[in-house]
N, C-alpha and C positions, 0 to 999 in steps of 0.2 A: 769919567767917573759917574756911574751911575745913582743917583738919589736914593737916598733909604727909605725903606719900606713905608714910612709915614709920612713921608711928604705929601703935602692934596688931600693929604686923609680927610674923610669927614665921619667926624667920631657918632654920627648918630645921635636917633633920640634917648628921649626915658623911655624906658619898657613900662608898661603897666603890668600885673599880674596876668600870666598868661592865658593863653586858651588852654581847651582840653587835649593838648597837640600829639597827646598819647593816642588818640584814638586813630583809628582805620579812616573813620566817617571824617574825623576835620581832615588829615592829612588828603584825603582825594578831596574834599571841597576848597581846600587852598589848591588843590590845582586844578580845579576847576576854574577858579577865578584868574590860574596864570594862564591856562589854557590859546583865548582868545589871541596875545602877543605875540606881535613880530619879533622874537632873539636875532641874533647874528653876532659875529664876534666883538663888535662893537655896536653904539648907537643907543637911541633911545629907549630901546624893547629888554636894553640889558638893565639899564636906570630902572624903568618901571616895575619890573619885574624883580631886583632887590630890591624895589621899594616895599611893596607890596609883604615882604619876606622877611622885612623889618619889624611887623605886626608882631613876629613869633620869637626874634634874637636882632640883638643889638649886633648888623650889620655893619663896618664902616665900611665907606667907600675908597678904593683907590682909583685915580686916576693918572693914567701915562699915556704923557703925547703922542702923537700919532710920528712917526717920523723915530721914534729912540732906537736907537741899536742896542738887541737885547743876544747877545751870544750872535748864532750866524742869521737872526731872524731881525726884520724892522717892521716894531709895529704899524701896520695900515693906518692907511685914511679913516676916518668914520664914516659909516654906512648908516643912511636910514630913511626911509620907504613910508610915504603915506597914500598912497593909491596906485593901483597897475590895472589896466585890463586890455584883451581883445573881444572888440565890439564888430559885430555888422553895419555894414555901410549907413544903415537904416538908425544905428544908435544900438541894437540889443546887445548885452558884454556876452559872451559867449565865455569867457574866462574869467574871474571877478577875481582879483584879490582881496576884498573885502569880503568875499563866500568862504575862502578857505586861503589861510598867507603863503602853503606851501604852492599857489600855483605861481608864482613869483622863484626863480632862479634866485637862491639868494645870494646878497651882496650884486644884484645886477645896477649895471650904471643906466643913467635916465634917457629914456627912449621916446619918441611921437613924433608918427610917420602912418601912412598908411601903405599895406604889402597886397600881395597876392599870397596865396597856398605855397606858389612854390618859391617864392622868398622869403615867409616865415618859417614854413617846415623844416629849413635845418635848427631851427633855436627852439623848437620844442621838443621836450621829453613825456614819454609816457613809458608806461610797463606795460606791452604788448600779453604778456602772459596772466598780468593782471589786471584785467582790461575797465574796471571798475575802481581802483586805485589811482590817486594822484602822489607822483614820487616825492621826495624829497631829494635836491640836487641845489651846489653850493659853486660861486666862482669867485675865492676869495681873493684871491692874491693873482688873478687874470681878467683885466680890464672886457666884461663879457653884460652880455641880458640873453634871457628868456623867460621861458614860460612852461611849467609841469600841467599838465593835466591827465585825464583821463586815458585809456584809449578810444574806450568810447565816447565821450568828447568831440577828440580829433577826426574820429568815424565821420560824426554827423555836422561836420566845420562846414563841409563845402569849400568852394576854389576861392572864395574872397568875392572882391577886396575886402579887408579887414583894419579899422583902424585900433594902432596900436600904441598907447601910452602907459609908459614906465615913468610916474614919477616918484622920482629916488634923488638922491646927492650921495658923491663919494666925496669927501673934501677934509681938509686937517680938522682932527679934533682929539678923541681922547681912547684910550681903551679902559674897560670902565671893569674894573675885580670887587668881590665882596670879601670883604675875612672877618672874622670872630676870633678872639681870643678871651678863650676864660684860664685865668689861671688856677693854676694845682698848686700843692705842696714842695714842687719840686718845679724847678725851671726845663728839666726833658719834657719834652713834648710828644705829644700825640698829633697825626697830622689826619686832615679827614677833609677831602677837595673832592667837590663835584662841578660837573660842566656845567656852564649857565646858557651856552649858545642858540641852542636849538629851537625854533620855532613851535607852532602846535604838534610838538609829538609829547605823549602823556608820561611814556615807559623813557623813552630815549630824550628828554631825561627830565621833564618834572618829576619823578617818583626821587628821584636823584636829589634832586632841590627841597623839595618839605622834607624829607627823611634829614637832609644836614639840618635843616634848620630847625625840624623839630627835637633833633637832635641837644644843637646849642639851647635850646630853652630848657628842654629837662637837666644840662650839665652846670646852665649856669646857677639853678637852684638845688643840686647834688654835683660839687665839684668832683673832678677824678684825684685822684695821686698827681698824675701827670697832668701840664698844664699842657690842654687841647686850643688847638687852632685848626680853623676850618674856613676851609676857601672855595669860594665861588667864581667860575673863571672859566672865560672862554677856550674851547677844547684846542689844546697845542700850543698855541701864540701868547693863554696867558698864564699857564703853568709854566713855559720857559721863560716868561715874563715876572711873572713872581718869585721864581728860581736866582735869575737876574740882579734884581733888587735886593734879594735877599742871603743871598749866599754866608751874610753872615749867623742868621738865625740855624740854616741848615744842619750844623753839624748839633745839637740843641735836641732834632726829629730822631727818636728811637723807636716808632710803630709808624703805621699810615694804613689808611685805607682812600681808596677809589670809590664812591658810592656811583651805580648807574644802572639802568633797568629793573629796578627792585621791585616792577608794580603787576608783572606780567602774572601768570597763574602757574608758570615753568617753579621745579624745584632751583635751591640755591646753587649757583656754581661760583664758588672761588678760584680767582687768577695768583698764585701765588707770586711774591715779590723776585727779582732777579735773583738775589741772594740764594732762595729755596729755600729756606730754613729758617728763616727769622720769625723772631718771639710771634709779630702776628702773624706768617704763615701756619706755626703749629698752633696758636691760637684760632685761629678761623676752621681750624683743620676740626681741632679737637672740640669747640660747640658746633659745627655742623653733624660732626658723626652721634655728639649725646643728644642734640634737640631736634634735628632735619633729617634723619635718615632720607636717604634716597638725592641727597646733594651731592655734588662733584668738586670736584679739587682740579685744576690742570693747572700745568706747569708755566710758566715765562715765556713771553715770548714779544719781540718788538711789536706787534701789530697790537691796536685797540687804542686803548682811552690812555690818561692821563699819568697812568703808570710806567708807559714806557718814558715820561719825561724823568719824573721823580728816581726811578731805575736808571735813566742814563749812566753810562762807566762815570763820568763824573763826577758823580753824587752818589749811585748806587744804594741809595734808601730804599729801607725795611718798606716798602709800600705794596700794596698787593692791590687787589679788586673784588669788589664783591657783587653779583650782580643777579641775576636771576638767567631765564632765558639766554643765553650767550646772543650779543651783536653779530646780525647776518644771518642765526642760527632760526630766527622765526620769521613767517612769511610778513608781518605787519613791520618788518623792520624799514625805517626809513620810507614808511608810505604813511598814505590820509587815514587807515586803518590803526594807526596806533593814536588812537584818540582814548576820550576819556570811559570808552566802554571796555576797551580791552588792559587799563589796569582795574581794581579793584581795592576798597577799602581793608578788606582783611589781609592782602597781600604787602597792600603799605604796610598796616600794625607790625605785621607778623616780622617785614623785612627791619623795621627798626627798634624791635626788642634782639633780635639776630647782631643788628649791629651795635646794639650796647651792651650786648654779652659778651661781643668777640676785645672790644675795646675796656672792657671791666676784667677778663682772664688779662689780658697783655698790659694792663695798667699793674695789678695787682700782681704779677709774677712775680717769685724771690725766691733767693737762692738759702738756704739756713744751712746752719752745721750742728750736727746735738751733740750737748756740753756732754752726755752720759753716756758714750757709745760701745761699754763694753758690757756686752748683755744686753736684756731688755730691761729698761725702768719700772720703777713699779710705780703704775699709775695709778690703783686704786688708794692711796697713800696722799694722793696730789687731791684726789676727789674726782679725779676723770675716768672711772673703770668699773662696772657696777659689782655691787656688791653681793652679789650671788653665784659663784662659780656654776663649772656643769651645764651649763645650759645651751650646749652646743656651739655654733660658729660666734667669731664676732660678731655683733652687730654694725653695722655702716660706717658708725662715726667713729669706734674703735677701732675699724680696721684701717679704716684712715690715718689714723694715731699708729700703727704700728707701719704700716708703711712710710710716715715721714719719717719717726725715729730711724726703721732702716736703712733709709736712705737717705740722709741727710749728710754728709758727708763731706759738703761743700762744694759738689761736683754738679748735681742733678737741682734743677728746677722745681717749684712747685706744681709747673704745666708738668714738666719731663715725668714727675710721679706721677700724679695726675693719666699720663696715656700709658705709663708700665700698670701702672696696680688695676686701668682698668675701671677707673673711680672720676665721677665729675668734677671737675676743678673746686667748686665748691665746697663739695665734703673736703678735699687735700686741705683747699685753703684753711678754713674751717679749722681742719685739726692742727695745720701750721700757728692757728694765733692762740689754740689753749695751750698747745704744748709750749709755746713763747709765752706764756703767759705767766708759767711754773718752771719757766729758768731750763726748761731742757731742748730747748735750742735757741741757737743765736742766729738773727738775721745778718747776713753777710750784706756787703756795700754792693751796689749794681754794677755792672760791667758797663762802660763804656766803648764808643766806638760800634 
């Protein structure tokens, strides 16, 4: 029997009145400040870093022991790493982990010994094609060390001797998730999970982490309809770990998104949810085509981030991805290049007004039927329809108004009109709540499931 989801919780502090966490400029300066941290699926880099993340939303902590059988997966050992280097005989580190943490193999177990060239050379990685790059390379769940650097680094190593110390611990302790919940009006939920694991890389995925958390600050002082819950969680091990614990909340989740890569200069791409069709897929669809021209849409598919857990046939949640540059898709992916030059302040902003338009269409979607469907109403009577005939087309808001009355029938969405009429969600919306205002439509109940 697995413990519910609040067990070990630690509820957090008081918030104080927030920062300015709208802006471009805070959101890269909070991660600027996470930048320097050693992440990994576990450990202390995950503590510190929700701590840190705390400043902006009332964070609580989960903790699950190391050892739980979570579905077919057991959470690991705890990992965590306060010095590593290779040094010349003489003392000089030729590899610092203290210079940059991705020259450390992450999750390596603790090493000190001195090698040769050709007994170290199989345990390092380099990008030969990127010969100025130090990779990013991970051995979580295979008892392993080494060491990323450059190529040109390893160029100018020399045959050794070289002494080598990895000090790390792999030993029982905890797996450490962040979650937020603010409630809505309604106990459906909105689910919004980004990865917390990753080391100094900027895009992959601190863009990911201030965008949720700036997130929760602006929703906990503008609640949605939907009460949102947002989770920070090491990639794979604690999404099916949350999943796990929670399985009773699940069926509760009627939207999601995946936030990751948001920081790059790439237009927006959305991962649609396995469904294909769910309220956030045409929601993500439908504000990227009115505000981002030049975004993309692709389809489902098991490979990438956290979506494929939430998608599993098991669960099959509305969850999609939203991200920018696609993972793999640009050269800085997974190297020392994706630092804090290659996101950008205006790309943060821009990504997290993006993701509370997509999640403000999929909160507020509904379905009405109009009480007066034979003929068209007369609006100007209600005080919604101006008072000067002749004067050519409707104007916006009017034709808004004739379109829900249209269609309103109990069939079609307020997104569904919304992409037929050709009109921003907002004017639909808009006209759905004066026309409800004056009795000529009824909001229907939500569809569940």
């Amino acid at each position: 029997m697995l413990p519910d989801a609040d067990a070990d919780a630690d509820t957090g502090p008081e918030l104080p009145e927030g920062p300015a966490e709208g802006t471009g400029a805070a959101l890269h300066a909070l991660a600027a400040r996470l930048f320097p941290i050693c992440r990994s699926i576990t450990g202390d880099g995950v503590r510190q870093s929700l701590s840190i993340l705390r400043e902006w939303a009332d964070i609580r902590f989960i903790d699950v022991s190391s050892g739980m059988q979570v579905f077919d997966w057991t959470v690991p050992d705890e990992w965590n790493i306060r010095d590593a280097y290779i040094a010349r005989a003489g003392g000089e580190r030729v590899v610092d982990f203290r210079v940059n943490n991705l020259h450390v193999l992450n999750y390596s177990i603790p090493v000190r010994g001195r090698f040769t060239m050709a007994e170290l050379r199989p345990r390092l990685h380099t990008l030969p094609d990127q010969p100025d790059l130090i990779p990013y390379r991970t051995s979580y769940y295979n008892p392993n060390w080494g060491f990323c650097l450059s190529q040109r680094q390893l160029d100018a190593m020399g045959d050794g001797p070289f002494d080598v110390v990895i000090d790390s611990s792999v030993a029982p302790g905890s797996l450490t998730m962040g979650e937020i919940v603010i409630p809505g009006a309604i106990e459906d939920e909105i689910l919004v999970s980004t990865h917390v694991c990753h080391p100094s890389l900027a895009n992959d995925n601190l863009s990911g982490l201030v965008i949720a958390a700036a997130l929760a600050g602006r929703a906990t002082r503008a609640p949605l309809r939907h009460t949102l819950r947002i989770l920070f969680v090491p990639g794979t091990i604690g999404s099916i770990t949350w999943l796990a614990l929670n399985e009773h909340i699940v069926p509760r989740i009627r939207h999601g998104l995946v936030l990751t890569g948001l920081g790059d200069r790439g237009a927006f791409t959305y991962k649609r949810s396995r469904r294909g069709d769910a309220v956030v897929d045409r929601a993500a669809r439908h504000v990227l085509a009115d505000r981002h021209p030049g975004s993309g849409v692709i389809d489902f598919s098991p490979w990438g981030y956290d979506e494929r857990q939430y998608c599993s046939p098991g669960f099959d949640l509305p969850v999609g991805r939203l991200s920018r540059s696609p993972h793999g898709e640009f050269p800085e992916y997974h190297t020392s290049a994706d630092d804090l030059d290659f996101i950008t302040p205006a790309a943060l902003g821009e990504a997290l007004a993006a993701v509370e338009a997509i999640l403000s269409v999929a909160d507020r979607d509904a379905t009405y039927r109009a009480t007066a469907p034979k003929g068209e109403p007369r609006l100007g009577k209600r005080g919604l329809y101006r008072t000067t005939a002749g004067q050519g087309g409707a104007v916006p808001d009017e034709l808004a108004m004739l379109w829900m009355l249209n269609q309103s029938d109990g069939s079609r969405s307020t997104l569904d009109i919304a992409d037929r009429a050709k009109l921003p969600f907002e004017a639909i919306h808009g006209a759905a709540t004066a026309l409800s205002g004056v009795g000529l439509l009824d909001r229907l109940p939500a569809a569940t499931g």
